[in-house]
C-alpha positions as CSV (number, residue, x, y, z in Angstrom):
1,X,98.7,104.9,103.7
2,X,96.0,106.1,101.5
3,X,95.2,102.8,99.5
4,X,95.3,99.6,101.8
5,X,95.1,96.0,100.6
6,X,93.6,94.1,104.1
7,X,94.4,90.4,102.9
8,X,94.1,87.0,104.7
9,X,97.6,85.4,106.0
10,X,96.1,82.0,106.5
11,X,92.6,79.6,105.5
12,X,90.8,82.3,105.9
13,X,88.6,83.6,109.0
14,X,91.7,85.5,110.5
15,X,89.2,88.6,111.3
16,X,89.8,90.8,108.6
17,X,86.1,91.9,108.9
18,X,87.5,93.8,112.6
19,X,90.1,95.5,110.6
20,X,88.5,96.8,107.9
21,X,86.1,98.3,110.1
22,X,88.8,100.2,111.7
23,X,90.5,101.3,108.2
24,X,87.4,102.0,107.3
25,X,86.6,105.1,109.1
26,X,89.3,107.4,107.6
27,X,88.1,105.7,103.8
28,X,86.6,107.2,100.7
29,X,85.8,103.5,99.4
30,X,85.9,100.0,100.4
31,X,85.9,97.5,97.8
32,X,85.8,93.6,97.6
33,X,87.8,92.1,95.1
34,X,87.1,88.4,94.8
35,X,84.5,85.6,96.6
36,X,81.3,85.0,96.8
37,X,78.9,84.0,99.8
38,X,81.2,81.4,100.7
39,X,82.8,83.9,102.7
40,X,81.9,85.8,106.0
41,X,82.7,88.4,108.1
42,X,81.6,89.4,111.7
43,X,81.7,92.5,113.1
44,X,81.2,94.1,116.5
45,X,79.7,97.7,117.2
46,X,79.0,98.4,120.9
47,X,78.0,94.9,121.7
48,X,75.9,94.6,118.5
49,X,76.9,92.1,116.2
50,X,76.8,92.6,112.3
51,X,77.8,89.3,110.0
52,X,78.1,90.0,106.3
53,X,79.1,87.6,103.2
54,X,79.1,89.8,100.4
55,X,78.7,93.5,101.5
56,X,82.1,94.8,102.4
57,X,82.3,95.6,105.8
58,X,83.0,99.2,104.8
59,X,78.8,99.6,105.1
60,X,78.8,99.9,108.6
61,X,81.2,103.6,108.0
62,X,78.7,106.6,107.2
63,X,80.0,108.5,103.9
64,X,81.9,105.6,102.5
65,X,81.6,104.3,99.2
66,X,80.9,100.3,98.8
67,X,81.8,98.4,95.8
68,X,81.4,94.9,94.7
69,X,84.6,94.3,92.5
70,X,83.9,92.6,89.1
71,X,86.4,89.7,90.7
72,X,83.4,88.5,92.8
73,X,80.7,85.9,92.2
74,X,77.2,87.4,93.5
75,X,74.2,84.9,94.2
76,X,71.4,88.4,93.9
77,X,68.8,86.1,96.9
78,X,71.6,86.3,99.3
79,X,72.4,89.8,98.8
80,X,69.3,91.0,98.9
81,X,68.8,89.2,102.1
82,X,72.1,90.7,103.2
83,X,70.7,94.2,102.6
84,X,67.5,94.1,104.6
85,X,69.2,92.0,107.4
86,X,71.6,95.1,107.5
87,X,68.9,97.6,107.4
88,X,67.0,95.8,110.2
89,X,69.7,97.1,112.3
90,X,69.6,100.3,111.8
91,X,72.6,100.3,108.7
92,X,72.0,102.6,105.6
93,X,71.8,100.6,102.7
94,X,71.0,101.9,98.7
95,X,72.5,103.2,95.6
96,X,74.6,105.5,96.8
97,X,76.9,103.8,99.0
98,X,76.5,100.4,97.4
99,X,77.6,99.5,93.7
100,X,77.9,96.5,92.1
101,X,80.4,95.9,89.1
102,X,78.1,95.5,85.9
103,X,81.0,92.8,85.1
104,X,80.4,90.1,88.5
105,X,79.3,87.3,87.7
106,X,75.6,85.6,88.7
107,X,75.7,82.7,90.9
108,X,72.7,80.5,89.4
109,X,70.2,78.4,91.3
110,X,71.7,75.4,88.9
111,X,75.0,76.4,90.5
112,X,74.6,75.7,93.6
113,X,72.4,72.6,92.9
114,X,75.5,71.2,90.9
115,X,77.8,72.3,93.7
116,X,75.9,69.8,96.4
117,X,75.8,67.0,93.7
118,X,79.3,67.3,93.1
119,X,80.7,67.2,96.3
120,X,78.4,64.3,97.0
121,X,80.3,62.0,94.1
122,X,83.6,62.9,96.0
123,X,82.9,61.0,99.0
124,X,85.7,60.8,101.3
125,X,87.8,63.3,98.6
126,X,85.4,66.4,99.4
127,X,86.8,69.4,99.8
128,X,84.5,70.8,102.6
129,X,82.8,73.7,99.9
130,X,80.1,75.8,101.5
131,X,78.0,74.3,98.7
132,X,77.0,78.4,97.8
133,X,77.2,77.4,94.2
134,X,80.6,79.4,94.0
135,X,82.8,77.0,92.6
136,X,80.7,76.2,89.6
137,X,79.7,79.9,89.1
138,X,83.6,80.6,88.6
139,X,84.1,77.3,86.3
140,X,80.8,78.7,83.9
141,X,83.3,82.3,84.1
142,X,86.6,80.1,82.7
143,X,84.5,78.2,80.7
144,X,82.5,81.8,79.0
145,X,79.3,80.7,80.3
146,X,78.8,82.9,83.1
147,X,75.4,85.5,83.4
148,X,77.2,88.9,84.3
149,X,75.4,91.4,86.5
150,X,75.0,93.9,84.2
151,X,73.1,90.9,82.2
152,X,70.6,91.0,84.6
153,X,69.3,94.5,82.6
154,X,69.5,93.4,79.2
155,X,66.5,90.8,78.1
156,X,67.3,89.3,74.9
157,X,71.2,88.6,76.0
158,X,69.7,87.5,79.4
159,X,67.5,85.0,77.8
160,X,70.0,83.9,75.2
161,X,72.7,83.2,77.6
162,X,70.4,81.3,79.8
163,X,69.0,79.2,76.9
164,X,72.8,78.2,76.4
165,X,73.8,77.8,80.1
166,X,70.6,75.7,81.6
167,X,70.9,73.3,78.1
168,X,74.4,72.1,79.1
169,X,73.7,72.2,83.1
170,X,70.3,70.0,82.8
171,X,72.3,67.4,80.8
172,X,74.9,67.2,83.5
173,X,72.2,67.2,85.6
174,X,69.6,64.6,84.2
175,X,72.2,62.2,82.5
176,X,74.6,62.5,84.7
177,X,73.5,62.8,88.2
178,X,69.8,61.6,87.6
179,X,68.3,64.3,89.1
180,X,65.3,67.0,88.0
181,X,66.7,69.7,86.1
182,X,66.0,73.5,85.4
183,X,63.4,75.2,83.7
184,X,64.8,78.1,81.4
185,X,61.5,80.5,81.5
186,X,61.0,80.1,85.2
187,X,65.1,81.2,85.7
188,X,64.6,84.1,83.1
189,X,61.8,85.7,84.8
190,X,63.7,85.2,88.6
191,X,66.5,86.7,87.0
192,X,64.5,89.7,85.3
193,X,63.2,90.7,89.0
194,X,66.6,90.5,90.3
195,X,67.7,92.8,87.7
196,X,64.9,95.4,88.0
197,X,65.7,95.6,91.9
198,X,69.3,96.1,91.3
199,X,69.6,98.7,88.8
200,X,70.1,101.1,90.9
201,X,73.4,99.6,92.2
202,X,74.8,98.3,89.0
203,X,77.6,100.1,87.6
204,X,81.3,100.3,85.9
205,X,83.0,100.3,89.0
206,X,86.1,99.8,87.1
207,X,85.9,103.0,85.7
208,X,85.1,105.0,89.1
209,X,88.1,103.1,91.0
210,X,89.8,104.3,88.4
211,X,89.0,107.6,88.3
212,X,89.6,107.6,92.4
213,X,92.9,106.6,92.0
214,X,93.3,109.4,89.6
215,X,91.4,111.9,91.9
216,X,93.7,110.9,95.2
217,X,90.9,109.3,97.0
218,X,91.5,106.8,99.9
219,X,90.5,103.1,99.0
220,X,90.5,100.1,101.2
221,X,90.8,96.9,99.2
222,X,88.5,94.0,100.8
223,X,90.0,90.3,101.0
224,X,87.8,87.6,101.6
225,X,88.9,84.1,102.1
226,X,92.6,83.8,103.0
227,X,95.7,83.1,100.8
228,X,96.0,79.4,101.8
229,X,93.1,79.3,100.2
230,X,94.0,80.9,97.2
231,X,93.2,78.9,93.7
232,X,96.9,79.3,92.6
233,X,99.0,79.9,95.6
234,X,97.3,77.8,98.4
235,X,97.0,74.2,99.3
236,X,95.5,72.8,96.5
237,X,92.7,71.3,94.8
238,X,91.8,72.3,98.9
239,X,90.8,75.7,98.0
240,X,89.0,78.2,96.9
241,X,87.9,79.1,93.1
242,X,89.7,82.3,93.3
243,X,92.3,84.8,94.1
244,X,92.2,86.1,97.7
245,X,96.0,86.6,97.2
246,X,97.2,90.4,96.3
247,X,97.2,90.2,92.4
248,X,93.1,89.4,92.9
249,X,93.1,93.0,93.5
250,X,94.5,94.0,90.3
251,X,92.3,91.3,88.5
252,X,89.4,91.9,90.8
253,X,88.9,95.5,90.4
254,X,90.3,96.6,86.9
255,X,93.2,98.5,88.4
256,X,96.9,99.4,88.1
257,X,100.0,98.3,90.4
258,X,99.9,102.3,91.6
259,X,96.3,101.9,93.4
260,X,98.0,100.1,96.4
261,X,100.0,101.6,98.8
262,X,100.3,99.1,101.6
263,X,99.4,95.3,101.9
264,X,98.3,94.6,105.7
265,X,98.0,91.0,106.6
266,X,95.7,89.7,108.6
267,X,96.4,86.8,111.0
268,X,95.3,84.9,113.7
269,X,97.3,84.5,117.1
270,X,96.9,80.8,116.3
271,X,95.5,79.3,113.4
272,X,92.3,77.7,112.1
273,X,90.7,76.1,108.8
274,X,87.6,75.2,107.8
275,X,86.7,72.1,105.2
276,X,89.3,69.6,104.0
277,X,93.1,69.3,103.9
278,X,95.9,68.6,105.6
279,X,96.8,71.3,109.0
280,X,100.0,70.3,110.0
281,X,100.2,72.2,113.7
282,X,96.1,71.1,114.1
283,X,95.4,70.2,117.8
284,X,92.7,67.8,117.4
285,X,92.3,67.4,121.3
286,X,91.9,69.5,124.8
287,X,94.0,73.0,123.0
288,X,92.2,72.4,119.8
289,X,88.5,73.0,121.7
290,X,89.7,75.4,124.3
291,X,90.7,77.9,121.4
292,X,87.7,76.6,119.3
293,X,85.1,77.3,122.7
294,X,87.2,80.3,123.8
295,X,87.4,81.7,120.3
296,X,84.1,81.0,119.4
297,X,85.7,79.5,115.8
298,X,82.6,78.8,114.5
299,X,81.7,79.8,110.7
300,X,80.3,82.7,110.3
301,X,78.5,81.3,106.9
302,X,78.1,78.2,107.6
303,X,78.5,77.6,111.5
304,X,80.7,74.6,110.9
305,X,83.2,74.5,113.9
306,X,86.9,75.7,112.4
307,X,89.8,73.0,113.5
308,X,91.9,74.8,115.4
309,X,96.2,74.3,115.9
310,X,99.3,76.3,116.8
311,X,100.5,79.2,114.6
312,X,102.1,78.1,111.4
313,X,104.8,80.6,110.6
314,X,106.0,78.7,107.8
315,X,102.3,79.5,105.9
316,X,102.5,82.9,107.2
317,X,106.2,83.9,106.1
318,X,105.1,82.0,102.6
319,X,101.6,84.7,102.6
320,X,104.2,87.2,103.3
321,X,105.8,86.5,100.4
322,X,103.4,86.3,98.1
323,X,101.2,89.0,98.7
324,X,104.4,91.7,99.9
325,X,102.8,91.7,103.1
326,X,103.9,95.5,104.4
327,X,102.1,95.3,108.1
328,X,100.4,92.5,109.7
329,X,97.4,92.8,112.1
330,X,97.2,90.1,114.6
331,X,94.4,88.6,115.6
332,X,92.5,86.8,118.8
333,X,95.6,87.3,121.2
334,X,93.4,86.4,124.1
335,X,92.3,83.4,123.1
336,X,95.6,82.1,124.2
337,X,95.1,83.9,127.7
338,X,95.0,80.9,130.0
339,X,98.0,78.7,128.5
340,X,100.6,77.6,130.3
341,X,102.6,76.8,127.1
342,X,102.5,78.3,123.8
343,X,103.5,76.5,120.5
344,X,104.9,78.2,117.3
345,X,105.2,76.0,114.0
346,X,108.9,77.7,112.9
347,X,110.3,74.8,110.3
348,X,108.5,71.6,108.7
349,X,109.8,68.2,109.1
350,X,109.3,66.5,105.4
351,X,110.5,63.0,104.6
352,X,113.4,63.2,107.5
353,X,114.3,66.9,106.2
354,X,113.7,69.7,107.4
355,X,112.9,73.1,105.3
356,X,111.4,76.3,106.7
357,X,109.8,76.8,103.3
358,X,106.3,75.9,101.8
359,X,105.8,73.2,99.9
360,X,103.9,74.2,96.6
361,X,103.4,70.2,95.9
362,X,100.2,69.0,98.1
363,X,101.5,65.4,98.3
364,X,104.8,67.0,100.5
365,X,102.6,69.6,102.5
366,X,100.3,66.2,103.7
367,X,103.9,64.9,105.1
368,X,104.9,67.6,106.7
369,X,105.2,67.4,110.4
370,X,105.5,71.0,112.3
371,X,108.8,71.3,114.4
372,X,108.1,74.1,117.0
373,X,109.4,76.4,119.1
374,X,107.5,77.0,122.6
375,X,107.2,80.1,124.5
376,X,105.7,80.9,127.9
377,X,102.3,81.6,128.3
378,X,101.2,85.1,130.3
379,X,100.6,85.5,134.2
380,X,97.4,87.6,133.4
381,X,94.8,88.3,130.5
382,X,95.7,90.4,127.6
383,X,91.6,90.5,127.4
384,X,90.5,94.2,126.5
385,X,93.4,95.6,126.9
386,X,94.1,98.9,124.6
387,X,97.6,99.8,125.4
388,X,101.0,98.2,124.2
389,X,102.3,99.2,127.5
390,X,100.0,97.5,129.4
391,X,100.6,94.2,127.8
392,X,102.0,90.7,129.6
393,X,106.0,91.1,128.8
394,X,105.4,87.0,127.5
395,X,102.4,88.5,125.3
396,X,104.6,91.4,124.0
397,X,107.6,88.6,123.4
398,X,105.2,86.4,121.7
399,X,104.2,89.2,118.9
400,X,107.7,90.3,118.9
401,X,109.0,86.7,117.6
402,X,106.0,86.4,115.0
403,X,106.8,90.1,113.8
404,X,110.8,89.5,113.5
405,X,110.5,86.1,112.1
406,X,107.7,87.3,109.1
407,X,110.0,90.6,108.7
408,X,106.7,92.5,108.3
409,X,106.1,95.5,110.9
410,X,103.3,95.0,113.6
411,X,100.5,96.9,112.7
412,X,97.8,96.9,115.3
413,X,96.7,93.2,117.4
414,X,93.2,92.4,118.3
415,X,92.1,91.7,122.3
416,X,88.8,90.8,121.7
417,X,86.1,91.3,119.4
418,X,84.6,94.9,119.6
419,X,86.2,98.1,118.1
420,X,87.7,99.1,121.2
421,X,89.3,96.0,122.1
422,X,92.0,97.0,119.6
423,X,96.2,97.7,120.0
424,X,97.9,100.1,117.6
425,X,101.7,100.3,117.1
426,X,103.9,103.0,115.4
């Protein structure tokens, strides 16, 4: 598997940032496709721990190649912060093993102003955003407003754009919401600095995936987010503003079908979401915190506490689908150690039928009630253990039934959060 596609199976925060580091060691290139801040990974090296939100996780490999796919929306003061946060701890961090497509979008100080006001004049109808300004910096992209990177290093189409941009936004924000608005000067000569700081990463990374595919290099594709939370195939308008799914690579990155060999996806032994929506197999009581305490589910960008449930193999055989799932890595398996009963979500109730397939209309997936199938917990911990042998014979039963029932081969589960707490299968 030279060219791996590591996507989310669920509402994101399945761990992917864990797997990636492992992919990563073997990699030419590791590239994220789509997101913004609004995401996060967390990564444990020998007891250190390193949390990103932009920077693929890739950077924590020596000799591999970072990119920053033109599918993503960048706010520059975060990753900046991001880069000296990294190089505090010892991680390399420049030019040459980070790039950033010329074609990613900006994410403005007015976007993230407009993203708070916003989800203040939904009320009770929020949809739980991070409030990173990512939402509106993707509506400006739909709606050809949007300040590209590669902006950033051209004045007079920097301060044109801008004039156009901040115009509209302070009339949405004066008449509208009744609040101060933006000064155009003040935003030109922030985003000048950003520019002149980031030259040295900017580039056509769609041209130099390209020519790695070409030149039989190794690539590791980057998801962020998860696909329930995809724009067009999750649950919404309780989403995100892009395409974590598999064709946000494609999109994302400026390549062909023929620059992914395998689609891994990543999932949790259980399952969590962050935000608004309906979670049909969400244990708002004693299981709910015990996972949540025991699992430390806790954002990694925002440190909201995740609502935690039973598996949902319904979603997962639906993310299956849609992406063309090849392997799956399962995560957080000893978070469960300790149960004497374990639920699985196999089949939806919906109206007084049942289906075992996802509802695409929100108004059915907020009526579904999960019908489950229980299993026996294990007599001991699966904690830190390292080899499929030594696993609980309920443990290796429980990953059997998820593997057989998503038709998608086991690729490696998760015992805990450091690199070594780590199973592989054939």
């Amino acid at each position: 598997m030279k060219r791996i596609a590591v996507i989310g199976a669920q509402w994101g925060d399945e761990g992917k940032g864990k797997v990636v580091d492992f992919l990563a060691e073997n990699k030419d290139i590791v590239v994220r496709y789509s997101g913004g801040p609004n995401a996060g990974h967390t990564v444990v090296i020998d007891g250190k721990k390193y949390v990103l939100h932009l920077i693929p996780s890739g950077i924590l490999r020596k000799g591999t190649l970072c990119i920053m796919g033109n599918g993503m929306v960048i706010d520059p003061d975060a990753l900046l912060k991001e880069m000296e946060d990294l190089r505090s701890l010892g991680v390399h961090v420049d030019g040459d093993n980070l790039k950033i497509s010329e074609s990613a979008h900006v994410i403005m100080p007015y976007h993230k102003k407009l993203d708070f006001l916003q989800e203040k004049v939904k009320g009770g109808g929020k949809i739980g955003t991070t409030l990173k300004g990512v939402g509106p910096c993707y509506s400006d992209k739909t709606a050809r407003l949007g300040i590209r990177i590669g902006d950033l290093l051209d004045p007079a189409i920097l301060r044109d754009k801008l004039r156009l941009s901040v115009a509209i936004k302070n009339v949405l924000i004066k008449e509208f919401f009744e609040e101060e608005g933006f000064d155009v000067n003040e935003l030109y000569e922030t985003a000048l600095r950003w520019g002149e700081t980031l030259k040295g990463y900017i580039a056509n990374t769609t041209m130099m995936l390209n020519k790695a595919v070409r030149d039989d290099k190794s690539i590791l594709y980057e998801g962020a987010q998860g696909t329930m939370l995809d724009v067009d195939h999750g649950t919404y308008p309780f989403v995100t503003s892009s395409n974590p799914t598999i064709g946000g690579i494609y999109t994302g990155c400026g390549v062909g079908f023929n620059a992914v060999d395998a689609v891994i996806g990543v999932v949790k032994a259980y399952t969590t979401r962050v935000g608004g929506g309906a979670f049909p197999t969400e244990q708002d009581n004693e299981i709910g915190l015990y996972m949540r305490e025991k699992g430390g589910e806790y954002g990694a960008t925002t440190g909201r506490p995740r609502r935690c449930g039973w598996l949902d193999l319904v979603a997962l055989r639906y993310a299956s689908m849609i992406n063309g799932m090849t392997h799956i890595a399962i995560t957080k398996l000893d978070v469960l150690d300790g149960l004497e009963r374990i639920k699985v979500c196999v089949a939806y109730e919906i109206d007084g039928d049942v289906t075992d397939e996802f509802p695409l209309s929100y108004s059915r997936f907020e009526r579904a009630k999960p019908i489950y199938r229980e299993f026996e917990g294990w007599d001991r911990p699966v904690k830190g253990i390292k080899d499929r042998r030594e696993l609980p014979v309920n443990a290796m039963k429980y990953l059997e039934y998820i593997a057989e029932s998503t038709g998608v081969k086991l690729f490696m589960v998760s015992t805990g959060p450091s690199r070594e707490e780590t199973i592989f299968f054939d």
